[in-house]
C-alpha positions in Angstrom: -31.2 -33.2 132.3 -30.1 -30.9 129.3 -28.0 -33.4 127.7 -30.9 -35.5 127.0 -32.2 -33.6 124.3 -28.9 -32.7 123.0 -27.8 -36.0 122.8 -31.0 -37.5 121.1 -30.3 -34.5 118.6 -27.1 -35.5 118.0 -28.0 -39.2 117.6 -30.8 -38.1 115.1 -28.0 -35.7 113.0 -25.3 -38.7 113.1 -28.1 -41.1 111.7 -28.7 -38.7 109.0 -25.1 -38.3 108.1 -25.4 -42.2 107.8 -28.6 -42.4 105.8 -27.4 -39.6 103.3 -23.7 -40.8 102.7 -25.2 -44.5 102.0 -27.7 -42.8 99.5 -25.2 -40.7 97.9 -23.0 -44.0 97.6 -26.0 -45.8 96.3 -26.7 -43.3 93.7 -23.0 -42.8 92.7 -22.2 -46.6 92.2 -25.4 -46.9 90.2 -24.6 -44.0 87.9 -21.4 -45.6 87.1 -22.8 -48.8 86.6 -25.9 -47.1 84.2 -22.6 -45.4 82.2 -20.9 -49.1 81.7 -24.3 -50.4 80.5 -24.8 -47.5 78.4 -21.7 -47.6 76.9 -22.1 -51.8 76.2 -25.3 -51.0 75.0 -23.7 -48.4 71.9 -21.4 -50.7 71.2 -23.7 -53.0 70.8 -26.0 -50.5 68.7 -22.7 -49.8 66.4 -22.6 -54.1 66.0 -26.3 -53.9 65.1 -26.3 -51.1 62.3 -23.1 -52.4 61.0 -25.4 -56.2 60.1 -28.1 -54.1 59.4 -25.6 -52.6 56.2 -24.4 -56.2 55.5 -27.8 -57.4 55.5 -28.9 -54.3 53.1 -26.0 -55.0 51.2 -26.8 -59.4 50.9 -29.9 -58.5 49.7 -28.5 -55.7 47.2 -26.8 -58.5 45.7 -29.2 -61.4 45.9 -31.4 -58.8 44.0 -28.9 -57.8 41.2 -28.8 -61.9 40.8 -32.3 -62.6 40.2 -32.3 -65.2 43.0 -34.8 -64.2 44.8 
């Protein structure tokens, strides 16, 4: 009747092994996909201050007209 125990521990250690190499997956495939989305999401910043200087620049000249 010893290997009861050890078996049930060994059960309970392999289904830990499971649990904590699909979390460490998990957490791995998420951090690369949070680095593509961050990286989208500078690009898309750089896209955003570049209008921003077009749009300061537009009115610049829309000032320099008197059209306003």
């Amino acid at each position: 009747m010893f290997w009861v125990p050890v078996a049930a521990w060994c059960a309970a250690v392999l289904v830990c092994l499971v649990v904590l190499g699909f979390c460490a997956y998990e957490l791995s495939w998420k951090a690369r996909r949070l680095q593509r989305d961050l990286a989208a999401l500078q690009g898309l910043a750089d896209e955003l201050t570049a209008l921003r200087t077009d749009l300061a620049a537009a009115q610049t000249r829309l000032a320099a007209t008197g059209l306003r």
